[in-house]
N, C-alpha and C positions, 0 to 999 in steps of 0.2 A: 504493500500500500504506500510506503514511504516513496518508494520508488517512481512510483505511479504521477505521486503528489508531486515530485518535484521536477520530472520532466515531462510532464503537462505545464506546471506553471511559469517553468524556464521557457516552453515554447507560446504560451500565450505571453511572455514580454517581449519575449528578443524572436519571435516570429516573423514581423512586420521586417524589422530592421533588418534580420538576415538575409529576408527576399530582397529588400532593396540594395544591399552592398552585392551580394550575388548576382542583380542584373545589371546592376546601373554603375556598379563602382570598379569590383574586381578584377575585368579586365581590360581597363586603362589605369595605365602606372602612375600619371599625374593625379589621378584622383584619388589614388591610394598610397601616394604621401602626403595633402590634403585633411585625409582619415585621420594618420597618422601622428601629422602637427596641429589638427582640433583638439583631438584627445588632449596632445600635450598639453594645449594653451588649458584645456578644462581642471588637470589636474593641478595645474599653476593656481588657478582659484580655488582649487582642495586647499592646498596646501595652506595658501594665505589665510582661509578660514577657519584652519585648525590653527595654527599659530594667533591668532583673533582670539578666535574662543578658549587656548588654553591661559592665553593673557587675561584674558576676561574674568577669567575663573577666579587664578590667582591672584587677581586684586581687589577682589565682591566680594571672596569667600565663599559663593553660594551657587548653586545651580539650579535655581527656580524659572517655573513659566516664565516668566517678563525676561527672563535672561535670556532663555532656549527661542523666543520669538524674535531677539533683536539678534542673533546668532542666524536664524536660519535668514533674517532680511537682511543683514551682511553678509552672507554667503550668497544670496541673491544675486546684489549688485558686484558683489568679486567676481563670479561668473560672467555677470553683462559684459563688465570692464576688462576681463579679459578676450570675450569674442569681440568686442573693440580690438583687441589690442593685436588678435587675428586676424581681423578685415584688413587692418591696418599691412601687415606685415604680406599676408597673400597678394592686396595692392600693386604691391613695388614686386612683388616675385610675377604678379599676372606683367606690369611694364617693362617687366625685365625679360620674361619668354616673347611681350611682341619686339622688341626689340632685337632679338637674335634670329627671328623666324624672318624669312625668305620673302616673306607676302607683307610681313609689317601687322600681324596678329596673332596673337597668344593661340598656342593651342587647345588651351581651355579657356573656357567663359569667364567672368568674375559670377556669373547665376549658379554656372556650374559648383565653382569654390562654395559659391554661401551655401547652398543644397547640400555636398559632402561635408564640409563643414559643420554646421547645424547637426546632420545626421553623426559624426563622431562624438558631436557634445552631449545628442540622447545617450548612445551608445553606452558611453565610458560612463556616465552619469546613472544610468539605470544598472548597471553593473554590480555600481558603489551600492545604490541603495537599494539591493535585492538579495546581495550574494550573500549577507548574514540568512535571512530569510528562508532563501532555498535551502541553506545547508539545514538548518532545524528543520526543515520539510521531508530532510531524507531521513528523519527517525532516530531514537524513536519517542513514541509518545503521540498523544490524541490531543487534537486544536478542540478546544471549547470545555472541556471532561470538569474544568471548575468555571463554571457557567460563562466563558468569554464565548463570542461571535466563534462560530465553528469557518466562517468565509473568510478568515483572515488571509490564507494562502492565495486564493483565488482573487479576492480583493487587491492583493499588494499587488498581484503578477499584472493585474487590468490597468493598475494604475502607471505601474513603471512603463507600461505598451505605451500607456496618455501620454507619460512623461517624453518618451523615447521620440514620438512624433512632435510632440511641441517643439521641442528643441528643432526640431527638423525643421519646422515651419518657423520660428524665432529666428532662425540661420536666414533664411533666405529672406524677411522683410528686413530684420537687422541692416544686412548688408544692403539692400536695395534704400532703407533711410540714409543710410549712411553716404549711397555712393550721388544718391541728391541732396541731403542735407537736407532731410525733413527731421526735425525736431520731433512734430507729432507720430513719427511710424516709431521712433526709438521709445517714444516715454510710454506708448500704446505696451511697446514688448517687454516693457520692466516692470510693467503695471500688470499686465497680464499675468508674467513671471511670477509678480510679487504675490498673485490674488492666487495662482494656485498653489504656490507655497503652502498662504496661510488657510487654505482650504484644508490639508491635510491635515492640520491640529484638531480638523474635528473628527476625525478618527476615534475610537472606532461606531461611528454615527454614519457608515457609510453611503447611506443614504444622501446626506448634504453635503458629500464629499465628491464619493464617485461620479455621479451624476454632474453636476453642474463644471467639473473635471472635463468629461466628456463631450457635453455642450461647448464649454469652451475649446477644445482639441476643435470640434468640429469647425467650429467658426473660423478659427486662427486658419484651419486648412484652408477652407476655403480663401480665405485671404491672402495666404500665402500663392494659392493658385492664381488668384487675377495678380498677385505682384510679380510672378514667374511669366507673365503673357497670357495664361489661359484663358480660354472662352468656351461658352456654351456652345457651341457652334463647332470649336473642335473635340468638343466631347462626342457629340453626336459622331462625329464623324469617325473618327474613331471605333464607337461602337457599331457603325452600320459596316464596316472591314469593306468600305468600297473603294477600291483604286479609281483615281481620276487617270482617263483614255489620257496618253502620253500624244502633246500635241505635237503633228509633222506639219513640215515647212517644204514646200516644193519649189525651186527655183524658177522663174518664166522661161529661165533658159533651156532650161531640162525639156520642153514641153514643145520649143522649137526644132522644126526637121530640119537634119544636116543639109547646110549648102552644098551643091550639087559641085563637084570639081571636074 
């Protein structure tokens, strides 16, 4: 059963994310150092938030709510500040591959980056906050046997999916405010950030958690879709798998009979 438990839940987190590096990433090399240096920049904001919080500690004395709230909204913005600090650096590496390419254009998009990007920050991110999780999932012992929620597994696994996507979709307006300088799409994605953060404290009420979680995943997607170019129109199209007739071009010349010699 244990076993059951934890690679079901392992695959409803990191399912979505695995399908997407397997089509879309793995095999171009550009996009999977990308991966690579998201993670890093994410762990940069581990880091600085544990070195935060263990200062924090050590000078309150205390590990109370109001402490554990202003910890997870500093580790927040440590995150934002370092996928800043990502755009920033992929930037000059996107102006620096179009400047050696042939044609005068990077081989990757900067849409591309913020897309693997975002998706390395779910990745590494939902890792961190699951991997204790799974392991007590592989046994042994019974979830709920002194009356807690018996959906805690199942619960966590739905949420780090949420998380895994946000980020995905954070990546990619992030970068798109950034690279116009819109104010309002960054403070929208710290805001957003910050509200599903504090969503999670109401655990285990997962009712006012997961849900409104989810609603917001959805929206963000969608948003993220029209920030990537998407339209309804290529949705369709797409789903009807119809190839547009490939247009020919006939020359007037072609059409002319050989002058008589």
């Amino acid at each position: 059963m244990g076993a059951a438990v934890f690679f079901g839940c392992a695959a409803i987190a990191f399912g979505p994310a695995a399908a997407l590096v397997l089509l879309t990433v793995a095999a171009e090399p550009l996009r999977v150092i990308v991966l690579v240096a998201g993670a890093f920049f994410w762990l940069l904001s581990l880091l600085a938030a544990s070195l935060l919080w263990f200062v924090s500690v050590q000078l309150s004395g205390r590990e109370d709510a109001a402490l554990l709230l202003l910890g997870a909204a500093a580790a927040v913005l440590l995150q934002e500040l370092c996928r800043f600090a990502c755009f920033k650096i992929l930037k000059k590496a996107d102006e620096g591959l179009a400047t050696l390419s042939e044609d005068g254009q990077s081989p990757i998009s900067l849409r591309q980056m913020a897309y693997v990007s975002g998706l390395s920050f779910g990745i590494i991110s939902g890792i961190f906050s699951i991997i204790n999780i799974l392991a007590d999932s592989a046994g042994p012992g019974t979830v709920g046997i002194h009356g807690d929620s018996p959906y805690y597994f199942i619960t966590s696994a739905f949420l780090t999916m949420a998380l895994v996507l946000l980020h995905t979709f954070w990546g990619i307006i992030f970068f798109d405010a950034c690279e116009r300088r819109h104010a309002g799409g960054l403070g929208l994605v710290v805001g957003s950030h910050l509200l599903t953060s504090g969503l999670t404290f109401l655990n285990p009420w997962y009712e006012a958690s997961l849900g409104p979680i989810f609603i917001l995943t959805l929206c963000t997607g969608l948003w993220a879709f029209g920030t990537a170019g998407g339209s309804f129109h290529n949705v369709l199209k797409c789903l009807s798998c119809k190839q547009e007739p490939e247009g020919q071009v006939m020359l007037y010349s072609a059409l002319q009979v050989p002058a008589e010699e």
